[in-house]
VEXDREN-64813 format. One record per residue (C-alpha): residue in one letter; chain; x, y, z. Coordinates in Angstrom, 1 decimal. Layout:
<tivex: A&lumkol: A&c1: X&c2: Y&c3: Z>
...
***
This chain:
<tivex: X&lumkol: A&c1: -25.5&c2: 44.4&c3: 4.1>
<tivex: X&lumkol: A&c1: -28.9&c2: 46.1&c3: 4.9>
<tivex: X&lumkol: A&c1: -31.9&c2: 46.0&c3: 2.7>
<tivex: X&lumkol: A&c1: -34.1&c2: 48.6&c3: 3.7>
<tivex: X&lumkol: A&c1: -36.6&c2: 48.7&c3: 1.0>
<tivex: X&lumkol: A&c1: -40.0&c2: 47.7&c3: 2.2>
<tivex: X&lumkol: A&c1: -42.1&c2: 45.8&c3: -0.5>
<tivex: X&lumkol: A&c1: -45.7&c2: 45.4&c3: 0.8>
<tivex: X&lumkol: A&c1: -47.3&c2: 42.3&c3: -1.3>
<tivex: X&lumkol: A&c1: -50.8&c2: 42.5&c3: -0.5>
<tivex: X&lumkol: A&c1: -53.7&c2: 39.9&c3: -1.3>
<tivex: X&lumkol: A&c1: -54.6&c2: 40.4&c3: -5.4>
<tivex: X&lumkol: A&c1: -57.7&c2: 42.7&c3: -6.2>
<tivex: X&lumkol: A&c1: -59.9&c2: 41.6&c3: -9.0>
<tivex: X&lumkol: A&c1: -58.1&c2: 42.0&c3: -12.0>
<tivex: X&lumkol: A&c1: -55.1&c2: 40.7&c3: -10.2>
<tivex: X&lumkol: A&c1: -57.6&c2: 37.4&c3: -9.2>
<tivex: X&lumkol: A&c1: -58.2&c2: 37.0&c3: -12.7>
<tivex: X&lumkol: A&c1: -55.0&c2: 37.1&c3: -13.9>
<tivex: X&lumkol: A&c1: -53.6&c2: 34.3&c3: -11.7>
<tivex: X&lumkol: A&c1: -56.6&c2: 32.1&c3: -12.8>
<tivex: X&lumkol: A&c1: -55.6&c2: 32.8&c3: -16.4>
<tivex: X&lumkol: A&c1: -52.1&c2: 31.0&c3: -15.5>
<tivex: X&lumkol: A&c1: -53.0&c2: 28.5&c3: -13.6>
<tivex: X&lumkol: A&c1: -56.5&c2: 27.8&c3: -16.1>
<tivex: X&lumkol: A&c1: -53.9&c2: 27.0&c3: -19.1>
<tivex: X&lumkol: A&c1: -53.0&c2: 23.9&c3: -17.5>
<tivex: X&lumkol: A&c1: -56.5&c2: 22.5&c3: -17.2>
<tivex: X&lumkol: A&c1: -59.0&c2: 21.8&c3: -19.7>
<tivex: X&lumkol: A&c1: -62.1&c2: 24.3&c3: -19.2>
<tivex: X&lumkol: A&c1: -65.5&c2: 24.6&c3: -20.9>
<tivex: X&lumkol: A&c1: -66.3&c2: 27.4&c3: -22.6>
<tivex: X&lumkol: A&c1: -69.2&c2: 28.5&c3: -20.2>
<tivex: X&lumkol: A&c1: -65.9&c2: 28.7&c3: -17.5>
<tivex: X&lumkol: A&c1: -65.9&c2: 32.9&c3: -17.0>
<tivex: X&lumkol: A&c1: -62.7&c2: 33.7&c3: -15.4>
<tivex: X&lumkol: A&c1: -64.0&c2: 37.2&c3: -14.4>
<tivex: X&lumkol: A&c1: -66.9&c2: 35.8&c3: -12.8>
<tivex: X&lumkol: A&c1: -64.8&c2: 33.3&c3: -10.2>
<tivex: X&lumkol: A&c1: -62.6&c2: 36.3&c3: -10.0>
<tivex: X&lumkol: A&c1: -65.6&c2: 38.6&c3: -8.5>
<tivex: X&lumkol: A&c1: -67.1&c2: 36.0&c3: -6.7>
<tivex: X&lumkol: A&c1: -63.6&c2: 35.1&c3: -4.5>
<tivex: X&lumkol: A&c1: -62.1&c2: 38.4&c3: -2.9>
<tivex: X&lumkol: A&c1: -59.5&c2: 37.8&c3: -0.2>
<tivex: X&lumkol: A&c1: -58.8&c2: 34.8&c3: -1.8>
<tivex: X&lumkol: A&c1: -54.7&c2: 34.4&c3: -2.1>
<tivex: X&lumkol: A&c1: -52.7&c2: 33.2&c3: -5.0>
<tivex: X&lumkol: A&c1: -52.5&c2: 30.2&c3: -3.5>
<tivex: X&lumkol: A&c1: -56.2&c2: 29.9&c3: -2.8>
<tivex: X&lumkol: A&c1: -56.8&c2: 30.5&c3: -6.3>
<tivex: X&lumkol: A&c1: -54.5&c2: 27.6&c3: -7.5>
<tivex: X&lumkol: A&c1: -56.1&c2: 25.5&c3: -4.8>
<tivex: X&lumkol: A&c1: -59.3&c2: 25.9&c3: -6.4>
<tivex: X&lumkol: A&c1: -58.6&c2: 25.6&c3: -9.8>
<tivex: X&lumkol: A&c1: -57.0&c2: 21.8&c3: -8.6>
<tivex: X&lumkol: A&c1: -59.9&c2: 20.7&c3: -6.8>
<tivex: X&lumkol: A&c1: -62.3&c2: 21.9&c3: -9.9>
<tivex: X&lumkol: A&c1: -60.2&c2: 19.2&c3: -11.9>
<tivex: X&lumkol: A&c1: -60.8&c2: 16.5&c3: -9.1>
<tivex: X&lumkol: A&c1: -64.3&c2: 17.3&c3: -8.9>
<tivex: X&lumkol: A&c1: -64.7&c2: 17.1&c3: -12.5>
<tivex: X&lumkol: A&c1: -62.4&c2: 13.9&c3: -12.8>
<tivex: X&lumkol: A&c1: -64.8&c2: 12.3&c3: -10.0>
<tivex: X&lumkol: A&c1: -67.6&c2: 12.5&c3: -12.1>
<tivex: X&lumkol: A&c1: -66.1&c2: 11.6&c3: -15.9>
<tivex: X&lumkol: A&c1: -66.1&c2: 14.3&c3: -16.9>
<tivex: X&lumkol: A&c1: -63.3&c2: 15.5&c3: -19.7>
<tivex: X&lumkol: A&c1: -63.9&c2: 18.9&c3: -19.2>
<tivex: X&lumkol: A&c1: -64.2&c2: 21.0&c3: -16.5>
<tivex: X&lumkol: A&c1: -67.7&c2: 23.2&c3: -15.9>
<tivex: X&lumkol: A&c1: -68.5&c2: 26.5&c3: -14.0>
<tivex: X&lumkol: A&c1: -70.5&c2: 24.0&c3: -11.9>
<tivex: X&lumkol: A&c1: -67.1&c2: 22.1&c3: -11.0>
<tivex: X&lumkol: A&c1: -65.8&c2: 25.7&c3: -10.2>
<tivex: X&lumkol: A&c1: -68.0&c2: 26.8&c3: -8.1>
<tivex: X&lumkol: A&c1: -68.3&c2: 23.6&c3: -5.8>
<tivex: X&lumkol: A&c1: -64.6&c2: 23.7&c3: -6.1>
<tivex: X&lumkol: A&c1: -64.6&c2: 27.4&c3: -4.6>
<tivex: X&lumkol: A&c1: -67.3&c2: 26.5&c3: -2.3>
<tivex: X&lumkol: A&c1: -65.1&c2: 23.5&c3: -0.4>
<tivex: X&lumkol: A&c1: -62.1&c2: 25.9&c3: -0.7>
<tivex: X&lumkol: A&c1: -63.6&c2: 28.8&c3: 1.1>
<tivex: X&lumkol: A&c1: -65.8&c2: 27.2&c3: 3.4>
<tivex: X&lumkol: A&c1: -64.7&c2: 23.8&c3: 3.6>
<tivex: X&lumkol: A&c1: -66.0&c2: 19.8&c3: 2.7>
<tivex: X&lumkol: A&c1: -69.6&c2: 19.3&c3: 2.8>
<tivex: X&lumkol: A&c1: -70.3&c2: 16.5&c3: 5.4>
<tivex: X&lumkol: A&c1: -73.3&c2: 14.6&c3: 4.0>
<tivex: X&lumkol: A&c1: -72.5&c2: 11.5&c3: 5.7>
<tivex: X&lumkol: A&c1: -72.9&c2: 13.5&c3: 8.9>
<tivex: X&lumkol: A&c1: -76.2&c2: 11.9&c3: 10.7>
<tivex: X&lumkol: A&c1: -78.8&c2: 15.2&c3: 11.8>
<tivex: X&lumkol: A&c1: -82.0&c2: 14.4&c3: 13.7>
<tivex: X&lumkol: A&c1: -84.9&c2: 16.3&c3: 12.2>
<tivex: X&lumkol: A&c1: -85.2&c2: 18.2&c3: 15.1>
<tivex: X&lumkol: A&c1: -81.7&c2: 19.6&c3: 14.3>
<tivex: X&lumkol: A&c1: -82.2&c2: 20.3&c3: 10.7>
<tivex: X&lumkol: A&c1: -85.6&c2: 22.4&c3: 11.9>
<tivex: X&lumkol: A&c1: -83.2&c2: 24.1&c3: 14.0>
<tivex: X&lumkol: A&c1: -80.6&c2: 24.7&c3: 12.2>
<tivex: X&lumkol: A&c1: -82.5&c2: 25.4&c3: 8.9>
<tivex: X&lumkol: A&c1: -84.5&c2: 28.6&c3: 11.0>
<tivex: X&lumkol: A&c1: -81.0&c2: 29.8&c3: 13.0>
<tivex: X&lumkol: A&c1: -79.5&c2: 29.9&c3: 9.1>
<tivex: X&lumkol: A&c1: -82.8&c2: 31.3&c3: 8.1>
<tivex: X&lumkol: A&c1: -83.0&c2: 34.4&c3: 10.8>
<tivex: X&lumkol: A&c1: -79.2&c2: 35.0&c3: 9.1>
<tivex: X&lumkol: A&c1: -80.6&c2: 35.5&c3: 6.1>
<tivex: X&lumkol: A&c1: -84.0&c2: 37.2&c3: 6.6>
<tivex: X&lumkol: A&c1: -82.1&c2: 40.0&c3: 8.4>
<tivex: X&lumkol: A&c1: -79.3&c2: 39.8&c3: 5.5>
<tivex: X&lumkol: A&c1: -82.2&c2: 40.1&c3: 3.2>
<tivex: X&lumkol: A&c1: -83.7&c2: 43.3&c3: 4.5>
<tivex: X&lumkol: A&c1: -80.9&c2: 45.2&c3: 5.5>
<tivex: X&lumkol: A&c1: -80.0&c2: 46.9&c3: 1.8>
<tivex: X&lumkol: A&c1: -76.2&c2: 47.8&c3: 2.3>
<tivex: X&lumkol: A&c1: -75.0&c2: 44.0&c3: 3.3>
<tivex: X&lumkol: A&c1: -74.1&c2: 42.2&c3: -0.1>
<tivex: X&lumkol: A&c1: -76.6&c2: 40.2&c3: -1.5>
<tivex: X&lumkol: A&c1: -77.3&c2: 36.8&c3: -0.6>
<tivex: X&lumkol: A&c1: -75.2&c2: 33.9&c3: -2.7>
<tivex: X&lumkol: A&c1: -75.9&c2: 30.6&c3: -0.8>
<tivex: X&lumkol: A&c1: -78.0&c2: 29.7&c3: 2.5>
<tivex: X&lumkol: A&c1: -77.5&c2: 25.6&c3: 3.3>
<tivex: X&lumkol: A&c1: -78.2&c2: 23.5&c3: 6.2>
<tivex: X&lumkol: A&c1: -75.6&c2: 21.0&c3: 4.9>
<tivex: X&lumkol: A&c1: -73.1&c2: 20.5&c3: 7.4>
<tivex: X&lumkol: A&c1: -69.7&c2: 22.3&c3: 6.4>
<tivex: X&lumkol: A&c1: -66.2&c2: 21.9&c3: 8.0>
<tivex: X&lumkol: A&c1: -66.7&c2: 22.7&c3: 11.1>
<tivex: X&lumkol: A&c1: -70.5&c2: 24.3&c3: 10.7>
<tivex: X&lumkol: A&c1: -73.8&c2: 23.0&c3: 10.6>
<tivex: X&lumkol: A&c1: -75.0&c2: 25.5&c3: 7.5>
<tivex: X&lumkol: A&c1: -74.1&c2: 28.6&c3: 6.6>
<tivex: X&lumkol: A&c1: -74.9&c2: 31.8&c3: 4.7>
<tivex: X&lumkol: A&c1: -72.8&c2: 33.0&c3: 2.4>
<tivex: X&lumkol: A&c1: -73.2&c2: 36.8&c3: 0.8>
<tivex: X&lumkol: A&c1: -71.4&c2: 37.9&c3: -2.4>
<tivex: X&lumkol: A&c1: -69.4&c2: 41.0&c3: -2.5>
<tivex: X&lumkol: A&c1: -70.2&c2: 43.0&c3: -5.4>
<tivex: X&lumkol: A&c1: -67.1&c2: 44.3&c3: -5.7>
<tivex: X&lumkol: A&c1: -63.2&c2: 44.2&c3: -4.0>
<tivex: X&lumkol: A&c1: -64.1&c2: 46.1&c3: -0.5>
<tivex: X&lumkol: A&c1: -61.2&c2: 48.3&c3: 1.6>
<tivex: X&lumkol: A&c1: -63.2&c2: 49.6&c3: 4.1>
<tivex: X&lumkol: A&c1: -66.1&c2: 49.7&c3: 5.5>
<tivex: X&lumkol: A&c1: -68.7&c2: 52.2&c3: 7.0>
<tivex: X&lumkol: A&c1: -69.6&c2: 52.2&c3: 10.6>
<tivex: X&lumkol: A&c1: -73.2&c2: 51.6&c3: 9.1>
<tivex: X&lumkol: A&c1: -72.2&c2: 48.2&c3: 7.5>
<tivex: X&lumkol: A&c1: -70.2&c2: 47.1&c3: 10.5>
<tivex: X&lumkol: A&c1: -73.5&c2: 47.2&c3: 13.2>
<tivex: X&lumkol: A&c1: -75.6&c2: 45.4&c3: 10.0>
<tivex: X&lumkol: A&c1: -73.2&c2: 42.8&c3: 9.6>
<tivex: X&lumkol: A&c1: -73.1&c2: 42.4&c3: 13.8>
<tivex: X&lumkol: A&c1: -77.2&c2: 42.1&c3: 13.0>
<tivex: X&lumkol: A&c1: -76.8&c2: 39.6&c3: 10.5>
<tivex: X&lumkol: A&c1: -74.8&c2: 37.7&c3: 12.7>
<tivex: X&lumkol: A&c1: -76.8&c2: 37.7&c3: 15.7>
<tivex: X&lumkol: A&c1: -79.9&c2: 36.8&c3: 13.4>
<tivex: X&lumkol: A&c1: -79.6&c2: 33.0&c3: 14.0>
<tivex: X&lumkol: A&c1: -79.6&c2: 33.5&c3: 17.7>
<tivex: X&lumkol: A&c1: -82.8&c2: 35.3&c3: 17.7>
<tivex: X&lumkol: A&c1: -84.3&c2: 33.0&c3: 15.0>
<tivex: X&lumkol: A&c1: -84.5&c2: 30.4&c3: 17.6>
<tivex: X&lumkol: A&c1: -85.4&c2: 33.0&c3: 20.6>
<tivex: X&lumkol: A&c1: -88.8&c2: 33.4&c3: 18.7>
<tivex: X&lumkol: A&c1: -89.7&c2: 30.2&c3: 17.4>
<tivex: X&lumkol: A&c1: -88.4&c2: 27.9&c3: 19.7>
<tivex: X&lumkol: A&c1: -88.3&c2: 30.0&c3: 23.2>
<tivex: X&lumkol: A&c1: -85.3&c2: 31.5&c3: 25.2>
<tivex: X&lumkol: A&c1: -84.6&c2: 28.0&c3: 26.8>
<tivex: X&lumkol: A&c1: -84.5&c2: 25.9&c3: 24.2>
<tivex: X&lumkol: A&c1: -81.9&c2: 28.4&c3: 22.1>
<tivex: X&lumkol: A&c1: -79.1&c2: 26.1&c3: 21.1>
<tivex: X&lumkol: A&c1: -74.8&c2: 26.3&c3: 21.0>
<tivex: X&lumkol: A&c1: -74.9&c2: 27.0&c3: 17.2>
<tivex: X&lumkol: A&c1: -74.6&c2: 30.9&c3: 17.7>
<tivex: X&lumkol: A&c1: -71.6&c2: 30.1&c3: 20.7>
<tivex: X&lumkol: A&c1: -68.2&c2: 28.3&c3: 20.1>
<tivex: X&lumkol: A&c1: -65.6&c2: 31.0&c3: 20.3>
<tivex: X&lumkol: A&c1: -63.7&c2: 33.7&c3: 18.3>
<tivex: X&lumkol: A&c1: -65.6&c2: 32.3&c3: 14.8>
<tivex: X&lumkol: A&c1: -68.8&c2: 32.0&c3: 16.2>
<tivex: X&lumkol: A&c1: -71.8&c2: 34.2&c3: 15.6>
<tivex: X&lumkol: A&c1: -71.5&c2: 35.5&c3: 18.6>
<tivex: X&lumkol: A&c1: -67.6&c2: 36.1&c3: 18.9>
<tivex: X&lumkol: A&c1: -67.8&c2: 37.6&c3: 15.0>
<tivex: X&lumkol: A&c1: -69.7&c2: 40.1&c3: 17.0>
<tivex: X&lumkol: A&c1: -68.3&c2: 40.7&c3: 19.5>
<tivex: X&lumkol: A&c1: -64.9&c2: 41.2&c3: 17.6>
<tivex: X&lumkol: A&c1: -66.5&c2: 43.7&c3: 15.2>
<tivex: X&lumkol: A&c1: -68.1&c2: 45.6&c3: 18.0>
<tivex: X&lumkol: A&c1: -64.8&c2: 45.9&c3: 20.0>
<tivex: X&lumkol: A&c1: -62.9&c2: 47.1&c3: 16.8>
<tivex: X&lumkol: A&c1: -65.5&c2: 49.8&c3: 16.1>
<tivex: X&lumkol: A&c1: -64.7&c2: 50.8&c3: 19.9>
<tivex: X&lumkol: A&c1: -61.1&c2: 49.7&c3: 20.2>
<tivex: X&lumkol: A&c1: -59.8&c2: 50.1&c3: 16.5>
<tivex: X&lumkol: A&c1: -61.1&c2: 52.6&c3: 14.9>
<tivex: X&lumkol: A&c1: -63.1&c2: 55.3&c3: 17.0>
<tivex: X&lumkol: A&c1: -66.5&c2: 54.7&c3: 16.1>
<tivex: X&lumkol: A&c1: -68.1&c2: 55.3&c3: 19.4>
<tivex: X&lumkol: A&c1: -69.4&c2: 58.7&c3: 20.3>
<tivex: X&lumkol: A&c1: -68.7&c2: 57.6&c3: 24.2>
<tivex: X&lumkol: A&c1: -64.8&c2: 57.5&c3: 23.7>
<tivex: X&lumkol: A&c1: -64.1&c2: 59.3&c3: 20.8>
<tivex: X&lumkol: A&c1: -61.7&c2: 58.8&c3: 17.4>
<tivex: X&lumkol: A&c1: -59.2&c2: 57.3&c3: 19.6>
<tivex: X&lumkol: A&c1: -57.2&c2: 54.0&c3: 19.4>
<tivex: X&lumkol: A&c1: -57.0&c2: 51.8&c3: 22.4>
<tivex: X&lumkol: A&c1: -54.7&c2: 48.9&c3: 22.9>
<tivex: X&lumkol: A&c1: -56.0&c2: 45.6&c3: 24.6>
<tivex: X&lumkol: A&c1: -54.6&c2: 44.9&c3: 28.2>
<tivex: X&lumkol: A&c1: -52.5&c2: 41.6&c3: 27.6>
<tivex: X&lumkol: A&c1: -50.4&c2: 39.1&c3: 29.9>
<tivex: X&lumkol: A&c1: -47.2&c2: 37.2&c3: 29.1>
<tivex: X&lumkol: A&c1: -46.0&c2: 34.2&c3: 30.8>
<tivex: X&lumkol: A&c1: -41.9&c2: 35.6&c3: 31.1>
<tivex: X&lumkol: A&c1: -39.5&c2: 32.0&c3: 31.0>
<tivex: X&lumkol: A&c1: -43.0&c2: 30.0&c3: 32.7>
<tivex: X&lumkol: A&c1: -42.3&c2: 31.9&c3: 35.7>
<tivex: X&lumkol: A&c1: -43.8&c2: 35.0&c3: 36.4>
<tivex: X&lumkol: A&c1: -46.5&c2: 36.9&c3: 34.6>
<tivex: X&lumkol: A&c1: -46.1&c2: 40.7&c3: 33.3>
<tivex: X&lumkol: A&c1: -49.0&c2: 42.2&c3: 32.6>
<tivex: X&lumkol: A&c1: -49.5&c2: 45.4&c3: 30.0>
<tivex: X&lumkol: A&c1: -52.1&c2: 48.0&c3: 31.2>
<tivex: X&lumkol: A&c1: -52.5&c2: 49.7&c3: 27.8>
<tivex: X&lumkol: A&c1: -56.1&c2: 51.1&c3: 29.4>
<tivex: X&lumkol: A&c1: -57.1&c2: 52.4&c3: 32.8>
<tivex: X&lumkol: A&c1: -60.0&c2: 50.0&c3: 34.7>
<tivex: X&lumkol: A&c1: -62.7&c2: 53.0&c3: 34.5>
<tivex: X&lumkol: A&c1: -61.4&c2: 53.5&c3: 30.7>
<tivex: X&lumkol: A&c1: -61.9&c2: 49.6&c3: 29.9>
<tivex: X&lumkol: A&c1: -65.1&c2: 49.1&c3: 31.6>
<tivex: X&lumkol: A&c1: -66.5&c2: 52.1&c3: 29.3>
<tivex: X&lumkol: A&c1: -65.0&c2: 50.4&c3: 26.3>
<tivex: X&lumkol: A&c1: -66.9&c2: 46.7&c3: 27.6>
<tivex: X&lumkol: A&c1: -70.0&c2: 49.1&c3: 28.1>
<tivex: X&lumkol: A&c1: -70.2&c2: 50.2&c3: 24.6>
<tivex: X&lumkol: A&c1: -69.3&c2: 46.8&c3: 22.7>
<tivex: X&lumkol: A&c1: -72.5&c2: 46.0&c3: 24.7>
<tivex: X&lumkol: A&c1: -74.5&c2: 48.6&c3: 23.4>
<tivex: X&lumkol: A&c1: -73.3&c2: 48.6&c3: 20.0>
<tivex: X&lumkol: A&c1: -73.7&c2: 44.2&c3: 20.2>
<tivex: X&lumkol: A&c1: -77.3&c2: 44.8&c3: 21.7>
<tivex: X&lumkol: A&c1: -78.4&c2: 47.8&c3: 19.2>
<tivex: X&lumkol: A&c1: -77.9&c2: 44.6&c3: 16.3>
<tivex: X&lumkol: A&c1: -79.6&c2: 42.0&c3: 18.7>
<tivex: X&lumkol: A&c1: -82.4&c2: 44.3&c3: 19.3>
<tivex: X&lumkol: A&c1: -82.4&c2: 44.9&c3: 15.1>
<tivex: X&lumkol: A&c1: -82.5&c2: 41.6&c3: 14.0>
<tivex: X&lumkol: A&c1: -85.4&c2: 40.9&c3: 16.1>
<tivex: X&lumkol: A&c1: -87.3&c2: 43.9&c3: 15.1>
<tivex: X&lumkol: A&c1: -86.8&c2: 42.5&c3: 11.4>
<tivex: X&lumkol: A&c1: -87.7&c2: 38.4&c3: 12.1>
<tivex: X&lumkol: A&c1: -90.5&c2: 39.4&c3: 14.1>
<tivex: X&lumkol: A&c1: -92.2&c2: 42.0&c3: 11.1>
<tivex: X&lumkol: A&c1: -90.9&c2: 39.0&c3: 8.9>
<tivex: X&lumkol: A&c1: -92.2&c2: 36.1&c3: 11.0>
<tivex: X&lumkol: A&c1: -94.1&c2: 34.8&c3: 8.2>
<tivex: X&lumkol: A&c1: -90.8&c2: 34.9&c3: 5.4>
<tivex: X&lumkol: A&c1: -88.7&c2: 32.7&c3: 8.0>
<tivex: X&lumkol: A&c1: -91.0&c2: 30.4&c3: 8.4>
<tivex: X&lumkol: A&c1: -91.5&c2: 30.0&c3: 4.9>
<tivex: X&lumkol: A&c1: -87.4&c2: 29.9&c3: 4.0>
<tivex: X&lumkol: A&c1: -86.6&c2: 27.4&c3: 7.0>
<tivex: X&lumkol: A&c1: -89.4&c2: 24.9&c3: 5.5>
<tivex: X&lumkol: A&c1: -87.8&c2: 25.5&c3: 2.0>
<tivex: X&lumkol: A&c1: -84.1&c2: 24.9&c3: 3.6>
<tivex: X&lumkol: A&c1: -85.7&c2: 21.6&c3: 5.5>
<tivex: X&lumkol: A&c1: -86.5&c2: 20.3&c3: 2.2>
<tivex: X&lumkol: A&c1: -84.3&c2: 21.1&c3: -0.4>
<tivex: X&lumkol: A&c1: -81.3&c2: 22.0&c3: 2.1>
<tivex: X&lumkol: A&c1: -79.4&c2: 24.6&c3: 0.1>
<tivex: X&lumkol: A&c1: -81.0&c2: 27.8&c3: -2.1>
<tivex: X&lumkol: A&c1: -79.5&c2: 30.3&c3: -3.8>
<tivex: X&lumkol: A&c1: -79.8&c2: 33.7&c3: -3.4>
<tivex: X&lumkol: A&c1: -82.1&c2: 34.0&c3: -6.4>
<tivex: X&lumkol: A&c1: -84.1&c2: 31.1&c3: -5.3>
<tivex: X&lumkol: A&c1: -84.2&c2: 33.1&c3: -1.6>
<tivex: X&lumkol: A&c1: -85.2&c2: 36.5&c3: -3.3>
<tivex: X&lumkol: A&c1: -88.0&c2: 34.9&c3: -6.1>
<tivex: X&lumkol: A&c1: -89.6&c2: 32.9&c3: -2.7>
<tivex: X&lumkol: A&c1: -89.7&c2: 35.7&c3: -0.2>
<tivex: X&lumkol: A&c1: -91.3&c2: 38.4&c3: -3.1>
<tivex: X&lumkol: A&c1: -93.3&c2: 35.5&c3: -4.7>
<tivex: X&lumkol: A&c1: -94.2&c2: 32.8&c3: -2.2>
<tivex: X&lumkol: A&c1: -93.0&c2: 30.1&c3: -4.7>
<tivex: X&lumkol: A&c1: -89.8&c2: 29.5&c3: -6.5>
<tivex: X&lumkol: A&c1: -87.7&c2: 27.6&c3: -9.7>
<tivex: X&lumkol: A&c1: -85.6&c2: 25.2&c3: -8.1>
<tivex: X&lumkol: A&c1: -82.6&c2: 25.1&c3: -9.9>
<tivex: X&lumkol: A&c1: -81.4&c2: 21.5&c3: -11.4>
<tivex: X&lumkol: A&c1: -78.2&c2: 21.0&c3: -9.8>
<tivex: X&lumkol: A&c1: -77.1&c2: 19.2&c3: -13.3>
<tivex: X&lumkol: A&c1: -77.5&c2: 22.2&c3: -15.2>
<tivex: X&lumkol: A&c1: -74.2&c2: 24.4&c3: -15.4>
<tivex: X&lumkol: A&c1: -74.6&c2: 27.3&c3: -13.5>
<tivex: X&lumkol: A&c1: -72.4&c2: 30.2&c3: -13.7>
<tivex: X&lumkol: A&c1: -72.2&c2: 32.5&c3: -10.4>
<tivex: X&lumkol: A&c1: -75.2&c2: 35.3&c3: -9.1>
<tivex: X&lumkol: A&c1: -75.3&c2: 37.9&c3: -11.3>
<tivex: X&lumkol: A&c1: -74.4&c2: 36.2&c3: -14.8>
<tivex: X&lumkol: A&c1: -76.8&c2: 34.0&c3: -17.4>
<tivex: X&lumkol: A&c1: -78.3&c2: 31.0&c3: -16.9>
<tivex: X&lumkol: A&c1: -79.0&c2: 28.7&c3: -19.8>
<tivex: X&lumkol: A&c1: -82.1&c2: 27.7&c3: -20.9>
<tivex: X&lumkol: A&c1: -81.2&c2: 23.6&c3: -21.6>
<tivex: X&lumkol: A&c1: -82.5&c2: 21.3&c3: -18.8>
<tivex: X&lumkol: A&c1: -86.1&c2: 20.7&c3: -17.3>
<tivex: X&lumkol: A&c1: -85.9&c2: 22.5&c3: -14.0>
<tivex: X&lumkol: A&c1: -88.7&c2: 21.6&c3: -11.4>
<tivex: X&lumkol: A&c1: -91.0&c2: 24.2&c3: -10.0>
<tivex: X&lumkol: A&c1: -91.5&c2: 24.6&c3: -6.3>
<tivex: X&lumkol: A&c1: -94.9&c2: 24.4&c3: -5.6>
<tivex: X&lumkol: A&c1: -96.6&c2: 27.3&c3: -3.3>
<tivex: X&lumkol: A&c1: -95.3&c2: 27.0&c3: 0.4>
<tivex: X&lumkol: A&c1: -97.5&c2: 28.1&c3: 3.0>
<tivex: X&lumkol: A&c1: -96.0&c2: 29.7&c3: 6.5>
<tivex: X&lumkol: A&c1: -96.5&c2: 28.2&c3: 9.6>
<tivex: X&lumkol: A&c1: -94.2&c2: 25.6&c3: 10.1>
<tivex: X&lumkol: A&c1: -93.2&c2: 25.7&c3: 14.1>
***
């Protein structure tokens, strides 16, 4: 009566990502620019079920629209509202918050930008998205396992980006909640990451390759509380003294990058104010140019890092001067 084998049915790799899309792609009717491989790079972690969810909502996008057959543009809104959730246009922002949001998205990805071992940028928007105001988005280059203790404190500097954004254009009492909000804010995403390096997997010189378990408290029948001391008081406040260090070590980071950059952010958040979302080769072609090819939305687009065609009058961004504040 015992089963004892264990089988471990983890999240599909790429080739695995474009095999389920291959299934679930036969029941739809796709248009030949449609790259499988290309959706299959640009979603890892996504699940099975992700994968079907997106492939659904590409044919109710493209249905919305007329449209008999399904495009790579259709694909990747559809992957877009799957992984990050509904754009809210009808959602009312001051201008005053759209400056603010579009530099605290822009610090994320000027610091992004010049640190060379984060991914490179995909998408930066102020459009307000599920439960965020903007976002940016960076594309994995290929299906990652781990990570190195150098990634881990550049991501933390990505993240805290935003925060400092607004520290130096706007002053440290007018910083806003958009970097707050718990666990999945910018702020708890650092902390988190800077508490595993500690906690999780030894990463700080302080207290060695060693794993330390959390001190919890359960409620026992809503009577009494028990509490597990899985770490000694002197042990846990040297574990809250390095996720301090490591979390200030990327604060300190990211504002050594926005303030040598100054100039960059002020020129991506007025870009961001007025065309509210840029890709990552719009991002790179206006930092190293000063000026930029806007993209037609209405043009299909495959994903970064694949061909673009050549039909459609795009507009060109005129030169944008710094300075806006």
């Amino acid at each position: 009566g015992r089963f004892d084998r264990q089988v471990v049915v983890p999240l599909p790799d790429i080739v695995g990502r474009e095999a389920i899309l291959k299934i679930h792609a036969k029941k739809i009717n796709t248009a030949p620019d449609v790259d499988l491989r290309t959706i299959a790079r640009r979603t890892p972690g996504a699940s099975g079920a992700d994968l079907a969810n997106m492939c659904n909502e590409s044919a109710l996008l493209a249905a919305r629209t007329n449209k008999k057959i399904i495009t790579m543009l259709d694909f990747r809104s559809a992957i877009e509202k799957v992984m990050f959730g509904a754009e809210r246009r009808s959602m009312v922002i001051t201008e005053d918050g759209k400056k603010e949001t579009a530099y605290h998205e822009g610090g994320h990805a000027i610091v992004a930008y010049n640190l060379d071992i984060l991914d490179p940028i995909y998408k930066a928007t102020i459009i307000p998205t599920g439960l965020a105001l903007g976002y940016v988005a960076l594309l994995p280059e290929r299906d990652e396992y781990t990570k190195s203790k150098e990634k881990m404190k550049a991501t933390i500097a990505m993240s805290m980006g935003g925060r400092v954004a607004e520290e130096l254009i706007f002053g440290i009492d007018k910083i806003s909640t958009g970097a707050g909000g718990g666990a999945g804010s910018d702020i708890g995403q650092a902390t988190k990451t800077a508490r595993d390096m500690v906690t999780k997997f030894g990463m700080s010189e302080e207290l060695g390759p060693l794993t330390y378990g959390e001190n919890e408290e359960e409620v026992f029948l809503g009577r009494s509380v028990q509490k597990h001391q899985n770490v000694s008081e002197e042990t846990a406040r040297k574990i809250d003294s390095e996720v301090r260090r490591i979390v200030d070590e990327a604060y300190n980071k990211a504002k050594e990058i926005l303030s040598e950059k100054i100039d960059d952010l002020h020129l991506l958040a007025k870009a961001l104010i007025e065309y509210e979302t840029l890709t990552g080769e719009e991002i790179k072609e206006l930092i190293e140019k000063r000026t930029f090819e806007k993209i037609d939305p209405d043009r299909t687009i495959k994903d970064a890092g694949t061909s673009v065609p050549k039909s459609g009058k795009a507009s060109t961004k005129p030169n944008i001067s710094p300075g806006l504040k």
